[in-house]
C-alpha positions, -999 to +999 in steps of 0.1 A: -022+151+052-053+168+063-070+148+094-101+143+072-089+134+039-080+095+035-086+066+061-064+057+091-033+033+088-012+022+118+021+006+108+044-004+137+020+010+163+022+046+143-007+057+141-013+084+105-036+085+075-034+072+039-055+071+002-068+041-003-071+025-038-072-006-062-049-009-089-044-034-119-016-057-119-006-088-142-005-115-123+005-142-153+022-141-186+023-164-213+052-161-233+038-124-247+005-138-261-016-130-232-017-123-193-046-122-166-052-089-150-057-088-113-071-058-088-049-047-059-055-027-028-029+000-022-029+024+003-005+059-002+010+072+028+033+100+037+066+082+036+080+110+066+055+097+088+060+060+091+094+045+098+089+011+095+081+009+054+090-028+051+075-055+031+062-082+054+053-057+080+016-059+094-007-025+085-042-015+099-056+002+071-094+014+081-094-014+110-087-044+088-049-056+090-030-064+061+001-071+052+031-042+031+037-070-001+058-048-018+066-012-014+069+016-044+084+050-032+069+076-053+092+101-077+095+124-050+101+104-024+074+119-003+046+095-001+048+061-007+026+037-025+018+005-006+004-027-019-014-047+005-011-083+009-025-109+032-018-115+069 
């Protein structure tokens, strides 16, 4: 990634850069007849670049520190898309 495209994320004291974004996600069902949609925060990253990809592990993402809640490795395997969860 370009040094000025994206924020900077540290992740196991690796320091890169990653997109940040908010995505939708249902967070409850009912049976089919209806669900409550929820934002997000996501953060995709060069998968290369980071080797500690693991959920539960802490991330500086812009200079607030999160949480990996679930990883999803993109078709290519090249960047991966990170949702963020609390601390």
């Amino acid at each position: 990634m370009a040094l000025d495209f994206g924020v900077p994320v540290t992740i196991g004291g690796t320091p890169g850069r990653g997109i940040v974004d908010e995505n939708d996600t249902v967070v409850v069902t009912n049976n089919g007849r209806g669900e409550v949609i929820s934002g997000v925060h996501t953060v995709q990253v060069q998968t290369s670049a980071f080797p500690t990809l693991a959920n539960g592990t802490a991330i500086i993402v812009d200079g607030v520190t999160y949480s990996i809640a679930r990883k999803l490795t993109e078709s290519d395997t090249g960047f991966t898309k990170l949702v963020l969860g609390s601390v």
